[in-house]
C-alpha positions as CSV (number, residue, x, y, z in Angstrom):
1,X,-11.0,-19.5,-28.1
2,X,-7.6,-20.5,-28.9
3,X,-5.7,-22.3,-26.7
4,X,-2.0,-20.0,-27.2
5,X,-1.4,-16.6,-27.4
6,X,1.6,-15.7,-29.2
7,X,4.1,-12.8,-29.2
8,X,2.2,-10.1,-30.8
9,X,-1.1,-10.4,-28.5
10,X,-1.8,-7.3,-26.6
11,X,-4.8,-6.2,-24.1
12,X,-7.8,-5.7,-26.6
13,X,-11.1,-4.4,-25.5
14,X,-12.9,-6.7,-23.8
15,X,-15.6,-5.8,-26.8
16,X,-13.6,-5.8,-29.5
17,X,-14.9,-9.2,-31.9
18,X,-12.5,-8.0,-34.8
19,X,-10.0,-11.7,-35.0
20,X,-7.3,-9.1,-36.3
21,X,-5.5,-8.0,-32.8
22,X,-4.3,-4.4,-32.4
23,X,-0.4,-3.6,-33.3
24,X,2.1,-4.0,-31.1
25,X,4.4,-1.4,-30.0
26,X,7.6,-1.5,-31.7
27,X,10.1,-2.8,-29.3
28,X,11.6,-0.3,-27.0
29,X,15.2,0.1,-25.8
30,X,14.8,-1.5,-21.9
31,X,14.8,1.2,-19.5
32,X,15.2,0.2,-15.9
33,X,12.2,1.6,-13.7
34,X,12.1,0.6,-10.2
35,X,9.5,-0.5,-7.9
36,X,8.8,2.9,-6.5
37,X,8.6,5.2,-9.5
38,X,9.6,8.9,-9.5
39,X,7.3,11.2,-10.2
40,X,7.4,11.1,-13.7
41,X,7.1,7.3,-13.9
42,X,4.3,7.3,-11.3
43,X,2.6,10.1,-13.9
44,X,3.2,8.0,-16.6
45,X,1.6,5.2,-14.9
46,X,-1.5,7.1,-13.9
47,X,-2.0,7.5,-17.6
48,X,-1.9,3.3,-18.0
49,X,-4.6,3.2,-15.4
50,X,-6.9,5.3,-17.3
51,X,-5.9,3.2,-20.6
52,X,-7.5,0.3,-18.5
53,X,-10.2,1.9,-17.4
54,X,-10.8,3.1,-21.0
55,X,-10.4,-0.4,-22.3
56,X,-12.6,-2.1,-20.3
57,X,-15.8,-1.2,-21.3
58,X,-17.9,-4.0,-21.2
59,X,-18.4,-6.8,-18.5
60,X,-15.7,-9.5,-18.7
61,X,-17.0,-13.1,-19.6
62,X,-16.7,-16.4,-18.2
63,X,-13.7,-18.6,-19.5
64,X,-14.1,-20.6,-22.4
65,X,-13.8,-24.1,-22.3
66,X,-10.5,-26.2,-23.3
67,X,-9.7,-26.5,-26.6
68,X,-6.8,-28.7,-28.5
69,X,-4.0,-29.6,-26.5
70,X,-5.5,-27.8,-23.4
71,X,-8.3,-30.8,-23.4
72,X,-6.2,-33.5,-24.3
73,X,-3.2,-32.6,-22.1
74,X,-2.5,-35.1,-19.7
75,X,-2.7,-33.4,-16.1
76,X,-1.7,-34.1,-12.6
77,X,-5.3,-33.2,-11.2
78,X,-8.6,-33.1,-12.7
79,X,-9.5,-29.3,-13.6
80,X,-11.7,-27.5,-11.1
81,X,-14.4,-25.3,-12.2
82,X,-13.4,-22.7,-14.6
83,X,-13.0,-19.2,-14.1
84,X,-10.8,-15.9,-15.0
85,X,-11.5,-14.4,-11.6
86,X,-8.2,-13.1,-10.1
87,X,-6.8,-13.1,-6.3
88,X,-4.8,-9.7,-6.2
89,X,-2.3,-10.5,-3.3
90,X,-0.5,-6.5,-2.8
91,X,2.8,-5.9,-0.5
92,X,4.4,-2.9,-1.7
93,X,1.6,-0.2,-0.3
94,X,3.0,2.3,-3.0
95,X,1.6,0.1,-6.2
96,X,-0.5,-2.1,-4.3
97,X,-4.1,0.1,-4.9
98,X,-2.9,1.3,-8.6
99,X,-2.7,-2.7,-9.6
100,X,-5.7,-3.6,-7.8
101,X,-7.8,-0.6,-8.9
102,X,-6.9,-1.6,-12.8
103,X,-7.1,-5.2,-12.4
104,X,-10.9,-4.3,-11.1
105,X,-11.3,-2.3,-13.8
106,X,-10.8,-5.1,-16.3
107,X,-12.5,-7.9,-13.6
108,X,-14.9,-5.9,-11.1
109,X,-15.0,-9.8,-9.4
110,X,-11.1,-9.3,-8.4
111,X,-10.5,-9.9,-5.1
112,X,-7.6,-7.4,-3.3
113,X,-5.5,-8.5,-0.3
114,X,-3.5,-5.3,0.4
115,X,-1.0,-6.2,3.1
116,X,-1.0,-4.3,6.8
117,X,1.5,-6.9,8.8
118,X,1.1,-8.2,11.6
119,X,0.2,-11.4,12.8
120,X,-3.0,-11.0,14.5
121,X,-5.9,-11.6,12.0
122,X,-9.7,-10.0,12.5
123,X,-12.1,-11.8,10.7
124,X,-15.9,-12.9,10.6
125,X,-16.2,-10.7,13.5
126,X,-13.6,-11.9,15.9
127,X,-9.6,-11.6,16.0
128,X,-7.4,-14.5,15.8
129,X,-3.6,-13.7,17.7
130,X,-2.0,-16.1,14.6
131,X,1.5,-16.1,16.4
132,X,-0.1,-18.8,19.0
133,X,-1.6,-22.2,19.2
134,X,-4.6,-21.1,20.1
135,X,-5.2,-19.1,17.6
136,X,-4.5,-20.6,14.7
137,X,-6.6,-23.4,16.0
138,X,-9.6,-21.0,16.7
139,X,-8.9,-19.3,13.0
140,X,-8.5,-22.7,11.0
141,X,-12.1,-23.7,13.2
142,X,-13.9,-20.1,11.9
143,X,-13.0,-20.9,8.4
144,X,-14.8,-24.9,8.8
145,X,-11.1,-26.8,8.5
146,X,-11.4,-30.5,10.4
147,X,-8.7,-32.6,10.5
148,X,-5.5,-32.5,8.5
149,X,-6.2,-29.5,6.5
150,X,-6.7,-27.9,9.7
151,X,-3.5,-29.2,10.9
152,X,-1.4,-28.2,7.9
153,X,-3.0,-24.3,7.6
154,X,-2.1,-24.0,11.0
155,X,1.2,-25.6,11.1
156,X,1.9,-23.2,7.5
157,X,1.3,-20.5,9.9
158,X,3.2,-21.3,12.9
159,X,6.1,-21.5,10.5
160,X,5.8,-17.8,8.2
161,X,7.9,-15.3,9.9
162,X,7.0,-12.9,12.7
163,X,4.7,-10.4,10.9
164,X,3.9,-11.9,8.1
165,X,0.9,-14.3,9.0
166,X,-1.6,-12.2,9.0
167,X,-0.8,-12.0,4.7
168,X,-1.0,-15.4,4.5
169,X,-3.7,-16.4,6.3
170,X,-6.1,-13.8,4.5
171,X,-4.8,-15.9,1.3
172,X,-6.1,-19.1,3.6
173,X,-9.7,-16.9,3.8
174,X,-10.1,-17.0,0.1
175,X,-9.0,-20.5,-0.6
176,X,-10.4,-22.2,2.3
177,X,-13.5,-21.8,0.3
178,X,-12.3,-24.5,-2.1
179,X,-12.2,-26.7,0.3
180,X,-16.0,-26.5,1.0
181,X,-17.0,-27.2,-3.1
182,X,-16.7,-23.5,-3.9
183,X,-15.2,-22.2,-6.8
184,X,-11.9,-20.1,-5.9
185,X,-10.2,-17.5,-8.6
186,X,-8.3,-19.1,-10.9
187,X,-5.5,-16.5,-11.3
188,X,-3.3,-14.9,-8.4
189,X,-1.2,-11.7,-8.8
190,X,1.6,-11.7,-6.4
191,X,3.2,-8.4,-6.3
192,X,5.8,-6.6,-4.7
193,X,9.6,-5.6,-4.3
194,X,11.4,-9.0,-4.7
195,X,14.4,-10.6,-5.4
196,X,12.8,-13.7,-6.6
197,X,12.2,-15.6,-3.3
198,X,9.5,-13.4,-2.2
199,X,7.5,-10.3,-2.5
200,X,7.6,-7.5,-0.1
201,X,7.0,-3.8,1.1
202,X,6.1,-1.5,3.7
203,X,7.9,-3.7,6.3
204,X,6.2,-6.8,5.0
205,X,6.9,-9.6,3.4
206,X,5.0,-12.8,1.7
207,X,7.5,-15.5,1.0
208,X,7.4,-17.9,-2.1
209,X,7.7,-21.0,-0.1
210,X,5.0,-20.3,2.2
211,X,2.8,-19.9,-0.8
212,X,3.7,-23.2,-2.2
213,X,3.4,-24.2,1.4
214,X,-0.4,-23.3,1.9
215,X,-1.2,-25.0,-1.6
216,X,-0.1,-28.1,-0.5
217,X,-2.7,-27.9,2.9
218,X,-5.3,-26.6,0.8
219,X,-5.1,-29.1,-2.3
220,X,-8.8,-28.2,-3.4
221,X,-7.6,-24.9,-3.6
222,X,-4.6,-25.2,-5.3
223,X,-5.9,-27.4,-8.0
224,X,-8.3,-24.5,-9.1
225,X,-4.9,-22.3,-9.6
226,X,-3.8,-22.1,-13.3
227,X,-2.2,-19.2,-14.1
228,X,0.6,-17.4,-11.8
229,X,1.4,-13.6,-12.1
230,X,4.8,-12.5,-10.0
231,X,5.1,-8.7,-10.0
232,X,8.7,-8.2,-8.7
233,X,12.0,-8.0,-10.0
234,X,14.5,-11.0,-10.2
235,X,11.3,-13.1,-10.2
236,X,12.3,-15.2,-13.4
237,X,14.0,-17.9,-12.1
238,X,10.8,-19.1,-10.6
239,X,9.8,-19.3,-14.2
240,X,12.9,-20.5,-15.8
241,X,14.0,-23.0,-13.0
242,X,11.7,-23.6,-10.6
243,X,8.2,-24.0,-12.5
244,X,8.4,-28.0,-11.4
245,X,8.3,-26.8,-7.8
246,X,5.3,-24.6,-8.5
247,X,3.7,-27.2,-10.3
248,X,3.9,-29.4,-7.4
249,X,2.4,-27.1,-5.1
250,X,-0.4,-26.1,-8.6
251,X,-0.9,-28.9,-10.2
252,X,-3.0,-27.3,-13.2
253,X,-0.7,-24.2,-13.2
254,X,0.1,-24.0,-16.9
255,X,1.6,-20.3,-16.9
256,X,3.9,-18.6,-14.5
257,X,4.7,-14.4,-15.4
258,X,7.9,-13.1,-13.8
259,X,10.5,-10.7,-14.7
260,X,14.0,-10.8,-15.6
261,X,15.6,-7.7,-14.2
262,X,13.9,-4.9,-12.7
263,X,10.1,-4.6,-13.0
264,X,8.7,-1.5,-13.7
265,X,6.5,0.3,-11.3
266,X,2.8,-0.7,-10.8
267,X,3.0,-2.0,-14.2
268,X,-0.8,-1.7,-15.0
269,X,-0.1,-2.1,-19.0
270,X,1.6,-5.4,-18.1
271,X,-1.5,-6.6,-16.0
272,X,-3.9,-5.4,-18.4
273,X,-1.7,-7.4,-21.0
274,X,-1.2,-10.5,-18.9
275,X,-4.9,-10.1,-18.2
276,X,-5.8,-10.4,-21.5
277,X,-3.0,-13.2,-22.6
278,X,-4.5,-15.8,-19.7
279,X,-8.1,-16.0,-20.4
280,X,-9.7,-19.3,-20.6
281,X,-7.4,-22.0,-20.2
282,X,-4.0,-21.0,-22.0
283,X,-1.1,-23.6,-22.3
284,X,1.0,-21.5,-24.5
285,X,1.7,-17.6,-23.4
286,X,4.3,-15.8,-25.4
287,X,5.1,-12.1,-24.5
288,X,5.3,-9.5,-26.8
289,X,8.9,-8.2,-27.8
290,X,7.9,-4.9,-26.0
291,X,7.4,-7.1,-23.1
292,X,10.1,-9.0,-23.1
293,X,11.8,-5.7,-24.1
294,X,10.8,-4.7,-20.3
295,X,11.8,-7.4,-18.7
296,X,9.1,-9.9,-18.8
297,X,10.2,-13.9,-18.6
298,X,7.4,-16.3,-19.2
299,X,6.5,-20.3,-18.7
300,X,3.7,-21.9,-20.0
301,X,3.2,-26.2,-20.3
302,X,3.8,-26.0,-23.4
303,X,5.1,-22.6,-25.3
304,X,8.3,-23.7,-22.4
305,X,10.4,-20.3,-20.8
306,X,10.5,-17.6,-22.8
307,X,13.0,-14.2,-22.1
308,X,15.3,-11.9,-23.5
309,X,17.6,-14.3,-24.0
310,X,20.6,-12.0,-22.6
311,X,23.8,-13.5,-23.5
312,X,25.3,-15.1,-20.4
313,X,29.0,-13.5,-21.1
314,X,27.6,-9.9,-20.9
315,X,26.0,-10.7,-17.2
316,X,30.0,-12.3,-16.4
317,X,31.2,-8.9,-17.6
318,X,29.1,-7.1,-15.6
319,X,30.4,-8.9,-12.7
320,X,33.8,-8.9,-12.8
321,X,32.9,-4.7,-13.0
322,X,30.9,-5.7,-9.5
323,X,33.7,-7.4,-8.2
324,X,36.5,-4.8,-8.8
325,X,34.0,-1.8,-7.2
326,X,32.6,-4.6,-4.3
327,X,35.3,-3.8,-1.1
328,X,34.9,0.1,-2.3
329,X,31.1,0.4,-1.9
330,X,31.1,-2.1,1.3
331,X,33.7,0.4,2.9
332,X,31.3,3.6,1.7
333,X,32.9,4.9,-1.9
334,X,31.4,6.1,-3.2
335,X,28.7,7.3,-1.6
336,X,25.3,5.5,-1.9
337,X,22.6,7.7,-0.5
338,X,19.5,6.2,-2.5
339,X,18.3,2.6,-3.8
340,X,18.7,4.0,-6.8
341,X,22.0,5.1,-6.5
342,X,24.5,4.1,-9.5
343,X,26.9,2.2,-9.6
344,X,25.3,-0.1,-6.8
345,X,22.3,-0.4,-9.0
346,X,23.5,-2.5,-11.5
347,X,26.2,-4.4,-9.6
348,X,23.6,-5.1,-8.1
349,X,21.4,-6.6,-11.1
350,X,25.0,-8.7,-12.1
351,X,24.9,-10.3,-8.8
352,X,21.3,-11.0,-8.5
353,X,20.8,-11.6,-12.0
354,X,23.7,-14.2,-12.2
355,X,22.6,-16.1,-8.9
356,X,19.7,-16.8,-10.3
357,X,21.2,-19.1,-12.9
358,X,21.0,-22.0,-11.8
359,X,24.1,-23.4,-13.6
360,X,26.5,-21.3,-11.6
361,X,28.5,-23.2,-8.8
362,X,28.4,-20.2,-7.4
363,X,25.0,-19.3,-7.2
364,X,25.3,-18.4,-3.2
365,X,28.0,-16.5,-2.6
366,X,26.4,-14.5,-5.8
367,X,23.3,-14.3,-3.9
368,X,25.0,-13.1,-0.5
369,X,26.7,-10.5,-2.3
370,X,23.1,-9.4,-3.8
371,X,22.0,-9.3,-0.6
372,X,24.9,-7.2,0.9
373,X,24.3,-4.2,-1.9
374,X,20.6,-4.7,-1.3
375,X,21.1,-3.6,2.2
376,X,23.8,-1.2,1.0
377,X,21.4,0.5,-1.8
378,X,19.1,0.9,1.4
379,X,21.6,2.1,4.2
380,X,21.2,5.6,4.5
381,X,17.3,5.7,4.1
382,X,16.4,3.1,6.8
383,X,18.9,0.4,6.9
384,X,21.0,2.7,9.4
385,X,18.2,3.5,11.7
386,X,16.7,0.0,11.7
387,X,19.8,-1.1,13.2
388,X,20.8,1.6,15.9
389,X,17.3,1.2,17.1
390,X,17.2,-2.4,17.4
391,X,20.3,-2.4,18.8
392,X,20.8,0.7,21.1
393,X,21.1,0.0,24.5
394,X,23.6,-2.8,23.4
395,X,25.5,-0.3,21.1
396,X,25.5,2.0,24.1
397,X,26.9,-0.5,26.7
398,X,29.0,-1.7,24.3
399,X,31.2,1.5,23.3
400,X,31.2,2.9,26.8
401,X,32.9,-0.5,28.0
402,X,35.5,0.2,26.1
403,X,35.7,4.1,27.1
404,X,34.4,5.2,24.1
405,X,31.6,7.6,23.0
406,X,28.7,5.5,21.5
407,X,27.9,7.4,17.8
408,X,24.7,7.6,16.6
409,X,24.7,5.4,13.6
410,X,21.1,6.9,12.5
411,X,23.0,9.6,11.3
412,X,26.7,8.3,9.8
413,X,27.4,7.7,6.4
414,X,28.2,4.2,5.6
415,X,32.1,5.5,5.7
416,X,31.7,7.6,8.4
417,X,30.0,4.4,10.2
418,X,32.8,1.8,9.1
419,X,35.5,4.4,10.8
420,X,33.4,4.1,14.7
421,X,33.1,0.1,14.2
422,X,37.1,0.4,13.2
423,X,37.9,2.2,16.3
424,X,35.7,-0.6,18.3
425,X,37.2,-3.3,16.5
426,X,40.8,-1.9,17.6
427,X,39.7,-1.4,20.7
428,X,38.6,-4.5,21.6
429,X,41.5,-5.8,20.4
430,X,43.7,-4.0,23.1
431,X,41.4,-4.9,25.8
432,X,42.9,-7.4,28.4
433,X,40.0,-8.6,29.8
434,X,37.7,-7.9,27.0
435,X,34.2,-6.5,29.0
436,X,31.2,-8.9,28.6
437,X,29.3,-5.7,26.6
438,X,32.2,-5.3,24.4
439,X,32.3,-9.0,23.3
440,X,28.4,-8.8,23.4
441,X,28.1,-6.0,20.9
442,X,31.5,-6.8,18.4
443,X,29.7,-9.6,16.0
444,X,26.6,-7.3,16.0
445,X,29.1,-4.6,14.4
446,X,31.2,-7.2,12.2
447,X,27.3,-7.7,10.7
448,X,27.4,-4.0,10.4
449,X,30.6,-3.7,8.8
450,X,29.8,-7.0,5.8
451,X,25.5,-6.1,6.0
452,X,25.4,-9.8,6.6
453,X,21.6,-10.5,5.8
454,X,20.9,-13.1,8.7
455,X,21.4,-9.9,10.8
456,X,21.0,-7.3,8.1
457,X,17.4,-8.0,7.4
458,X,15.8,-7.9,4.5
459,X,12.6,-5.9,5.3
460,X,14.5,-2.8,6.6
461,X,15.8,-2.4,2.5
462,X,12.8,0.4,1.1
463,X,13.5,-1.8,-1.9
464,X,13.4,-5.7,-2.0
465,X,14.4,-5.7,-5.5
């Protein structure tokens, strides 16, 4: 088997002996799909799982062993056993059985970890309550860790957010088993909404860093990993800029798959294509112009970062667009009713997009601004509601203090929302003494009125990307 893949490779069946590889489609026009598809896309896609199921007639084989610079390559660790077997890892519950159910088609052996939230574990017959001491210790026991890899699993744990462990230690399940001599898939899918520092859904979230994080405590595992698969838009940076950090937590990582912009929704012929690109032990994957056409930045040891190379000035023109609409859109106008809502869309892609570059100076204030029209794109379909009911008895308290009628902010525009916290605000400002529920709710409503994302949380967005 050769050791690269180049641009023109697509997903072949998995019988198919000819050396000639099918044509590639001719390069489409990029179209931006979002995470959840409409109805037509999610048709569409329904199609591209039966393509997979149709193209994977016959049983897949066992990875071939390293040829040219794959066996001469200097590496960080010595290889584990080889293997194409791939650990599905699912958090947006509306793509999350479309992938997995075509990934099995073209690998029965994958292994699916759909995410439910929560922190408290069941496994081997018992449950494990992973927001405590104790239970981490008593999970980190069931799965046979001693010592420091005990220690570090359950000090990886302690420090994932509330609702989130009970992801990440089903990832510890499956690679725990490295740490016992057993061989562990050699490819991960992480999918999801994203906006490159994680991948999320449904209320949940699986962050980059604790990833890396449970690598480094499981090192038997992670030196099994070679090839990477993020499903989730604004994920490229983790290719383009950040592939040393992978590689530290994967030392034999020698491909990472990301996108550029918006990913398309359960892309199953990207999986099936990726799939097919990573076989055996590949130091050089180059996507397809389709691909790249849709989005899709690659790294791989030695084929380097490849994109669609979008010329920085028309990203810095996009912006200054952003800018000139931003105080408009903050203050509700226009009206943004859906994630997919124009213009907030793709002043939303120029801030995001942009903040990923790592030579900007600005790269987080571009970043914060993301964030805000992330929560923006989100407000009237559960941003709104997520905030009156975490907040209600202090919204109530706080309004009455002040003689004023507490508004139900499940229901408000985001104009008709930044005219109530206006009247607080001016209110407040009158008030001589202030009341202690007053001062208590006002930076709860200043967060409100910028959707500052340390109280603005990213998980209430129906979108993460």
């Amino acid at each position: 088997m050769s050791n690269s893949i180049s641009g023109p490779s697509r997903p072949r069946n998995l019988d198919d002996r000819h050396d000639e590889p099918p044509p590639a489609p001719p390069p489409v026009p990029l179209r931006r799909e979002y995470p959840l598809a409409p109805a037509g896309d999610r048709r569409s896609d329904a199609a591209l799982v039966e393509f997979v199921r149709n193209r994977a007639t016959a049983p897949a084989t066992g990875a071939a062993a390293p040829t040219g610079a794959a066996a001469t390559a200097p590496k960080s660790a010595p290889l584990g056993p080889a293997n194409d077997r791939i650990l599905y890892v699912g958090l947006n519950p509306d793509s999350a059985d479309v992938e997995s159910g075509a990934l099995r088609k073209l690998r029965p052996d994958t292994k699916a970890i759909v995410a439910t939230g929560g922190d408290v574990l069941k496994h081997g017959g018992a449950s494990f309550d992973l927001a405590t001491a104790d239970g981490r210790a008593a999970f980190t026991a069931r799965l046979g860790l001693r010592g420091k890899s005990a220690d570090e699993v359950a000090t990886v744990l302690a420090n994932v957010s509330a609702g989130g462990r009970g992801t990440v230690a089903r990832i510890a399940v499956t690679w725990s088993a490295a740490e016992h001599g057993e061989a562990i898939p050699s490819r991960v899918v992480l999918s999801g909404h994203s906006n490159g520092r994680y991948v999320g859904g449904g209320g949940n979230m699986l962050e980059f860093g604790d990833v890396r994080a449970l690598a480094r405590a499981l090192p038997q595992a992670a030196r099994q990993i070679e090839d990477v698969h993020i499903s989730g838009c604004f994920s490229n940076g983790n290719a383009r800029d950040e592939n040393a950090t992978w590689r530290a937590a994967f030392p034999n990582m020698t491909t990472l798959w990301a996108y550029e912009e918006y990913a398309p929704g359960a892309p199953v012929h990207h999986l099936a294509a990726w799939e097919a690109m990573t076989r055996g032990r590949q130091d050089k994957v180059v996507p397809a112009p389709w691909l790249r056409a849709q989005s899709v930045a690659c790294w791989s040891s030695r084929g380097g970062y490849v994109d669609r190379n979008v010329p920085l000035e028309a990203l810095e023109r996009s912006k200054r667009a952003a800018d000139a609409a931003f105080d408009g859109l903050m203050a509700g106008s226009p009206r943004i009713a859906s994630p997919r809502a124009e213009p907030a869309v793709s002043y939303y892609s120029a801030y995001r997009s942009l903040a990923n570059r790592t030579e900007r100076p600005d790269r987080q204030e571009l970043a914060h601004r993301a964030d805000q029209l992330l929560a923006l794109r989100s407000y009237e379909p559960t941003v709104r509601g997520r905030f009156a009911d975490t907040y209600a008895s202090e919204i109530d308290r706080g309004f009455r203090a002040l003689g004023l009628p507490a508004p139900d902010l499940r229901t408000l525009t985001r104009a008709q929302a930044v005219a109530e916290t206006r009247k607080f605000h001016e209110a407040i400002a009158r008030a001589n003494p202030v009341p202690a529920a007053a001062r208590a709710l006002e930076p709860l409503l200043r967060a409100l009125d910028t959707l500052d994302p340390k109280t603005i949380k990213p998980e209430w967005s129906t979108h993460a990307g």
